[in-house]
C-alpha positions in Angstrom: 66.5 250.5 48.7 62.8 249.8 49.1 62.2 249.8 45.4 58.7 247.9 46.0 57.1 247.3 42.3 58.9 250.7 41.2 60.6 250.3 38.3 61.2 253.8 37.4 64.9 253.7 37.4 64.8 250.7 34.9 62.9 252.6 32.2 64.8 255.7 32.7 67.2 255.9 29.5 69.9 255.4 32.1 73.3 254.0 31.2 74.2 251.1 33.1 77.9 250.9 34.7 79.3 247.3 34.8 82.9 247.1 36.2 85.4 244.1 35.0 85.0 242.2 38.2 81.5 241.7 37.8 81.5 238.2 36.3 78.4 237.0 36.7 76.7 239.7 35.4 78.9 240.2 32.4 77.9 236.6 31.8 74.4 236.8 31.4 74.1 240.0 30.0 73.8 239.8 25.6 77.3 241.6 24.6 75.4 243.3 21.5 74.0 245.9 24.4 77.4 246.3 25.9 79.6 249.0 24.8 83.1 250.4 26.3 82.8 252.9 29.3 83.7 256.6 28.2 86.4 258.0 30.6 87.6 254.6 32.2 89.6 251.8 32.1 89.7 249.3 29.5 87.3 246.2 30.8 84.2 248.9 31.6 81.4 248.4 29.6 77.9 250.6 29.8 74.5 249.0 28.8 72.6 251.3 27.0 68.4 251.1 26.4 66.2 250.7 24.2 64.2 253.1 21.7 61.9 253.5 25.0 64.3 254.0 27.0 64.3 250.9 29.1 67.0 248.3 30.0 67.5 245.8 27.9 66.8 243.6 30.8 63.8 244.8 31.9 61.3 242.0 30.0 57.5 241.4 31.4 57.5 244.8 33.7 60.4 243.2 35.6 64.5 242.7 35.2 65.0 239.4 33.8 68.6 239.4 35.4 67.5 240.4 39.1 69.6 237.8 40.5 73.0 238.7 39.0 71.7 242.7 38.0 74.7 244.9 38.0 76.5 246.4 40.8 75.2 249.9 39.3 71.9 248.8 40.0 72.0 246.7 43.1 73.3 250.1 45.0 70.7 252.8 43.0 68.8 254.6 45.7 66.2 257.6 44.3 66.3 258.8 48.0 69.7 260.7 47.2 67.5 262.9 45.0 65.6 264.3 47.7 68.1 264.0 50.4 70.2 266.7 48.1 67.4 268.6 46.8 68.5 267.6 42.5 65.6 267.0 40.5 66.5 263.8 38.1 65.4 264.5 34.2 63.4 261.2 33.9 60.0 262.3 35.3 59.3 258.9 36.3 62.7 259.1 38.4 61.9 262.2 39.9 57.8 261.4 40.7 59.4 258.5 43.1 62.1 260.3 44.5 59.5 263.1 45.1 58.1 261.3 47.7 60.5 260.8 50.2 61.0 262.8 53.4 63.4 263.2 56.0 63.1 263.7 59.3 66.0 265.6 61.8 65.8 264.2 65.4 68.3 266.6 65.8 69.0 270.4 64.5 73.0 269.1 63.5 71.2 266.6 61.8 69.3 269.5 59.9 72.4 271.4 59.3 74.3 268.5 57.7 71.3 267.9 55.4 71.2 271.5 54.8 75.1 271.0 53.8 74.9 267.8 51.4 72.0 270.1 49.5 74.2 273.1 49.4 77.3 271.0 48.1 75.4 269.1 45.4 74.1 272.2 43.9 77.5 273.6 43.6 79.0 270.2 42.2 76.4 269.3 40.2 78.2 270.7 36.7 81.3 268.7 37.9 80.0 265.5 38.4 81.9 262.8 37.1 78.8 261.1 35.5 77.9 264.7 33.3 81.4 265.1 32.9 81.2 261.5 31.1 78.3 262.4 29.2 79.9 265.6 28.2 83.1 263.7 26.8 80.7 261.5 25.1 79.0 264.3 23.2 82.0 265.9 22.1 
């Protein structure tokens, strides 16, 4: 992802997956800010944020654990926001992923895109990540 100096998605108030096999990070990362993953298997933790809603490791406008930053984060890409056509809550979130544009060499390549928007508006109450937050809340 060509995050530049964006660091939107770090100040978000996003939950932060880290799986069991993700030593390294697990290592480095304060276990006070780590909590057990709703919804999955034992050895899943989440990382909340703080009262402003940023990471707990994002110190000095930058993440102070780039080099062993979670898997969740390593593979975040805003562009899926405007390849599907969902608007993200954070406005921060959704200003970046505003500005991306795709072009269709091709009109099957137009019709596919069409089809990725059309299925994430219909699955967008059954994703697993609001179906997470929902068990949460209840």
């Amino acid at each position: 992802m060509p995050c530049g100096d964006c660091t939107a998605c770090c100040t978000a108030s996003q939950f932060i997956h880290v799986g069991p096999d993700e030593r390294e990070t697990l290592a480095v990362i304060p276990p006070e800010v780590l909590f057990p993953a709703p919804c999955f298997p034992p050895g899943h933790v989440l990382m909340g944020y703080d009262d402003r809603g940023h990471c707990p490791m994002f110190t000095a406008g930058h993440c102070s654990i780039y080099a062993h930053r979670p898997r969740a984060c390593r593979t975040y890409d805003c562009r899926v926001f405007a390849a599907t056509g969902v608007v993200p809550d954070d406005p921060a979130v959704a200003a970046r992923a505003s500005r991306w544009r795709f072009d269709h060499t091709t009109p099957d390549d137009a019709r596919a895109h069409d089809e990725v928007k059309r299925r994430a508006a219909e699955d967008s109450e059954s994703n697993p990540t609001k179906r997470a937050v929902r068990a949460v809340a209840d």
